[in-house]
N, C-alpha and C positions, 0 to 999 in steps of 0.2 A: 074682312079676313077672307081669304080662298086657303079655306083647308080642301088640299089633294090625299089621295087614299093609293099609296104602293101597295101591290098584294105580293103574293109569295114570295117575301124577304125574309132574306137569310137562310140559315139552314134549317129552322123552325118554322118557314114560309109562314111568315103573319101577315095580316095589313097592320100595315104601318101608315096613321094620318101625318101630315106635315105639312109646314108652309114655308116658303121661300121669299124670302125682302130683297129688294133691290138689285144692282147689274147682277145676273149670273157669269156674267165675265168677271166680277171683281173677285177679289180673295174670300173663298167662302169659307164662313164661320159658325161651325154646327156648335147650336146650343141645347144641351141635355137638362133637365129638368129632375128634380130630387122625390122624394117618397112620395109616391100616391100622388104626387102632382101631375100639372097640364103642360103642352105645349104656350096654352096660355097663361101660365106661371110666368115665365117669361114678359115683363108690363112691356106693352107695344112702342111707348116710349123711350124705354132701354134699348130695344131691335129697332128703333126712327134711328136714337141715337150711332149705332156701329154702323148704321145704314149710312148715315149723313158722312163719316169717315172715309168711305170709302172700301166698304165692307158689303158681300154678298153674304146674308144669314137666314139660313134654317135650323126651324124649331119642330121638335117633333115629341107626339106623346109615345113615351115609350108601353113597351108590353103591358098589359092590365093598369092601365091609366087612358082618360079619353078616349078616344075616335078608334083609338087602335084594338087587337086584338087583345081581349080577356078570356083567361083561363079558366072558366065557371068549372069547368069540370074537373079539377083540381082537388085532390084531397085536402080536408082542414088544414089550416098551419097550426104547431104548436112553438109560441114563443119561449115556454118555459123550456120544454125539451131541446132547442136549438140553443139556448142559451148555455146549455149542461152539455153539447159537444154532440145529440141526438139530432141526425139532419134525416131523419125519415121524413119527416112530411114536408121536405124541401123540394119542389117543383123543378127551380132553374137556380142557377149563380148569376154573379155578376159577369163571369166569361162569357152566358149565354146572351146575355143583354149588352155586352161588349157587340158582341155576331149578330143581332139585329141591328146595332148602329151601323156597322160596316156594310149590312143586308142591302141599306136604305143607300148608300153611298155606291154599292153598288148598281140598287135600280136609278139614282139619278145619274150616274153615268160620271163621277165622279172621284178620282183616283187618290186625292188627301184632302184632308180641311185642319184647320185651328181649330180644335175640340177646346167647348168651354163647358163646363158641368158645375153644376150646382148642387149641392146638400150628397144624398146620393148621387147624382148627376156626374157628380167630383167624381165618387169612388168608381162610375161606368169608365167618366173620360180618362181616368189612369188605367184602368184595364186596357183599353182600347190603344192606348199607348204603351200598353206593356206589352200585348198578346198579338198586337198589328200595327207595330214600327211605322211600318211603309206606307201607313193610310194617316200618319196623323203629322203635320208641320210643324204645329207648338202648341202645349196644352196648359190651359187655365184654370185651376181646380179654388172653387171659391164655397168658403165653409163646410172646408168636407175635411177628411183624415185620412189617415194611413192602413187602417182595417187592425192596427194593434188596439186592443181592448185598453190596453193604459193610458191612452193618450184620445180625446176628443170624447172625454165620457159629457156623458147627461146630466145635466144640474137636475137635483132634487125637484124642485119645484116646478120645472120641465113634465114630468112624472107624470103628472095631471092629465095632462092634452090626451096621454092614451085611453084613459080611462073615462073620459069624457062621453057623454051619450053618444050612437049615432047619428047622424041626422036624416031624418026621414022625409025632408023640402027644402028648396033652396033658401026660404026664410032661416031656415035650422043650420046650414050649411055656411052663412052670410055670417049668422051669431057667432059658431063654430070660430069661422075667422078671425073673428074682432077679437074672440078671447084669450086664442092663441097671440096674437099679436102683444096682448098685454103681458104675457108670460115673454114669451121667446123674440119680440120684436127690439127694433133701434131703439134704446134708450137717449139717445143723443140725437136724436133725426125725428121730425115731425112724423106721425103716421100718415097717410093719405089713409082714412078709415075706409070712406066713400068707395074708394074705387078697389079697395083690397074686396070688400063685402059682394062689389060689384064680380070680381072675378070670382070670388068662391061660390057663385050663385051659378054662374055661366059651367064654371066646374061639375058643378052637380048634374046639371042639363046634360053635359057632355057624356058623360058616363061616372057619377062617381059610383067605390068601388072596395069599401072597406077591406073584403076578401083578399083582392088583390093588390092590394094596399100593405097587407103584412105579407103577400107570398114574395111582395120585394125586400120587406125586412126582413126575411128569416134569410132570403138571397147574400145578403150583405152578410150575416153570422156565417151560413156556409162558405165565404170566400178566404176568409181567413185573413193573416197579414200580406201585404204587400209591401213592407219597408225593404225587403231586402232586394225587389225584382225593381223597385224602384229607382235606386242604386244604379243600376245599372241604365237607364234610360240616359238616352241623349237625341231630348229634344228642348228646345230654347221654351221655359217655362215660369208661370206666373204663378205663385197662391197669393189668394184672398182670402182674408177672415176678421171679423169683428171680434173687436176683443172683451165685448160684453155678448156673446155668443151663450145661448144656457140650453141650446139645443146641441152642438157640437161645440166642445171648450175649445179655448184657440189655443190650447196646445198641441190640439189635431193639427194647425194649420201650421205651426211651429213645425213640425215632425214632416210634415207633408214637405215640407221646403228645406228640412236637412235632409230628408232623402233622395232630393231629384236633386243631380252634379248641375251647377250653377244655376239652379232657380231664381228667380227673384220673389221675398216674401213681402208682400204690401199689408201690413197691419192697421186695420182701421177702428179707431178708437169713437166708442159709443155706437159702433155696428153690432145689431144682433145678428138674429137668423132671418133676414129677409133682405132685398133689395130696393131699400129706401129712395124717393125719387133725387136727392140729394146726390148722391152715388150715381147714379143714371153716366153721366156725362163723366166727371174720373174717371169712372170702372172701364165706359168705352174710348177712353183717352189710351188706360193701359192697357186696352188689349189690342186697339190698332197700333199701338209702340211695338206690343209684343211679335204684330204679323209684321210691323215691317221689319223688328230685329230677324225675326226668321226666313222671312225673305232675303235679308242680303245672305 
């Protein structure tokens, strides 16, 4: 890996870490990453794969995740109070994390890309195509939702994962993984355990970041819905979502794609909340479909 370090990005001048695969001539395709997660969420084999396509891709850890800037100084989050409509101790929204994506688009000297987002990642890269038209080609929102509270709830037994100890080593961090995965992962897709355990360890190294890990979730409660500004986009788009999803229901992903005018919705059956290496080569089949649909 060559992780590079942008500094004063955006209007929030953070560094911002990222890395860039393959031609930078070719169609670049910035891939966003979901709660608390890494630029290395993203498996390097999924970015071989859009690479192999024909695809220029950067991955980058957003605000209070990885290599990039963390807001230690940040007052406590309260989830309960944000939940009840109280955004005092809300830091940023997702518009502010919209303006670091564009930050970084700016330092690499880059005028649009294919925004693909993942979990939260999704709800960034629809901002970024709500609130900056002119910087996004065609966007990819894969297991994410709408920002309406009725649609893309939490299954019950999802519940858990919050509640779950911290971890205090990457042994802990590796466990963490594996357990989540048996809650919220592909029920219909092999796990690759090995290399999932693998990344959640290398995460910890990087910067994990509990604090900042809920200053993105309470980000997401502050943002509010998006169905209606969604409406109104036009740009040539994809959702993604598994329909054994119990982190975000795939009725988020249903709603996601009656709200963007002619989306395409790809329903994947025995998909959870993760990117199973099964999937790898599809997913990058439809998103180089989708760059050359929006190409012509």
């Amino acid at each position: 890996m060559t992780i590079e370090i942008a500094s004063n990005v955006g209007r929030a001048r953070l560094r911002i870490a990222y890395e860039r695969l393959g031609d930078p001539a070719a169609p670049p395709v910035l891939l966003i990453m979901g709660l608390g997660a890494q630029l290395i969420g993203w498996p390097d084999g999924f970015c071989d794969a859009l690479v192999q396509r024909g695809l220029h891709v950067i991955r980058f850890d957003n605000r209070d995740a990885g290599e990039s800037t963390h807001l230690h100084d940040a007052p406590p989050v309260s989830f309960p109070a944000a939940m009840l409509g109280d955004y005092s101790s809300v830091t940023y929204t997702l518009s502010d994390m919209a303006a670091d994506t564009v930050g970084l688009l700016d330092a690499l000297g880059i005028d649009s890309v294919h925004v693909v987002g993942a979990s939260l990642g999704g709800f960034v890269a629809q901002t970024v195509a709500i609130e900056h038209p002119d910087r996004v080609r065609s966007l990819t929102s894969i297991m994410s939702s709408t920002g309406d509270r009725g649609v893309g709830q939490l299954h019950p037994e999802a519940m858990s994962l919050f509640a779950a100890a911290v971890p205090t080593n990457r042994a802990e961090a590796a466990q963490r993984m594996l357990d989540a995965i048996r809650v919220i992962g592909s029920p219909g897709f092999p796990p690759d355990l090995e290399a999932a355990a693998e990344r959640a360890a290398r995460a910890f190294d990087r910067g994990f970041d509990p604090a900042g890990m809920a200053r993105q979730g309470v980000a997401v409660l502050a943002s509010g819905d998006r169905t209606a500004r969604l409406h109104a986009l036009a740009v040539p788009a994809l959702v993604v979502h598994g329909t054994a999803d119990r982190m975000c229901d795939v009725s988020g992903g249903r709603a996601t794609a009656a709200a963007i005018p002619g989306a395409e919705l790809w329903l994947v059956d025995g998909m959870g909340h993760d990117l199973p290496r099964a999937l790898w080569a599809p997913l990058a089949d439809k998103i180089a479909a989708l760059v050359a649909r929006a190409s012509r």
